[in-house]
N, C-alpha and C positions, 0 to 999 in steps of 0.2 A: 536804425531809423529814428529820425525825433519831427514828431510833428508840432508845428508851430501855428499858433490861432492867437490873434492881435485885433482888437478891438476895445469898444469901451463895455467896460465891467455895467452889470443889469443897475440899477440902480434898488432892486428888493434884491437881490442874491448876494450882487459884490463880485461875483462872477464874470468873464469874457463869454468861457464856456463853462459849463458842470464837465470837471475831466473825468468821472462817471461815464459820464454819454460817451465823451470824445474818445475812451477806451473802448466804447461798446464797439463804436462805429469802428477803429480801426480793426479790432478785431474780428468783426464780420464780417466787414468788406474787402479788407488786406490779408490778416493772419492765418485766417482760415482759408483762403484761397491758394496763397502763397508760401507760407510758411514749409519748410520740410520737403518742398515739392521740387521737382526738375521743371523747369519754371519753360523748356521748349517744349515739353512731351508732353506736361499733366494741367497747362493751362490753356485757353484760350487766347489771352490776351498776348502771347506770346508765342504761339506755334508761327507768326509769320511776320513777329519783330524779335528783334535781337535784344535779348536782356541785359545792356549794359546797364550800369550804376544808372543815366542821364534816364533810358528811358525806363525803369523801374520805378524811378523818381516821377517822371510823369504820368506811366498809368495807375500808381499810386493816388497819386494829387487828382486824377480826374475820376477814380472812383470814390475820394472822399467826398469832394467836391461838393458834390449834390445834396451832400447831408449834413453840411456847415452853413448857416444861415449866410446870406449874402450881402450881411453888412457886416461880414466878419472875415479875413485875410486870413488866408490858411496857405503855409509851407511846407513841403518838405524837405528835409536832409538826411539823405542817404550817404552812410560811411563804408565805404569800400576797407578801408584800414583806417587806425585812429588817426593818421594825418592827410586821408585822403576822403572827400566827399562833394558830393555834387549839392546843388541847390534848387526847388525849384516850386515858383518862380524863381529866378535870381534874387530880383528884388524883393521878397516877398515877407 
């Protein structure tokens, strides 16, 4: 998974994000959720969606979501194999 965050850098920091935070956030909203798990039986988010790449990709992206400020575009790209991965947004 590679999450993508595009905006303009703080003008004190130099920064978009601190990728600090941006690791914290993934890993307590996604990693730890997710990670190592049977993603139909030990999650919620998915006892009654089907865990393809697309939509792992989106409830990913909608639980970062919230904790990426909202003048700041946030992707994800999730890789199924190294020449295969979704995007999501698309555009994003």
């Amino acid at each position: 998974m590679v999450v993508k965050v595009t905006g303009d850098p703080d003008p004190k920091t130099g920064f978009v994000m601190d990728m600090k935070e941006l690791s914290d956030i993934i890993k307590r909203e996604v990693l730890l959720k997710f990670d190592h798990k049977n993603l139909n039986l030990d999650t919620e988010e998915f006892k009654a969606l089907n865990p393809t790449a697309e939509n792992i990709a989106i409830v990913t992206y909608n639980l970062l979501r919230p904790h990426i400020a909202g003048s700041l575009d946030l992707q994800v790209r999730l890789y199924e194999t190294p020449r295969n991965f979704v995007d999501y947004p698309a555009n994003g």
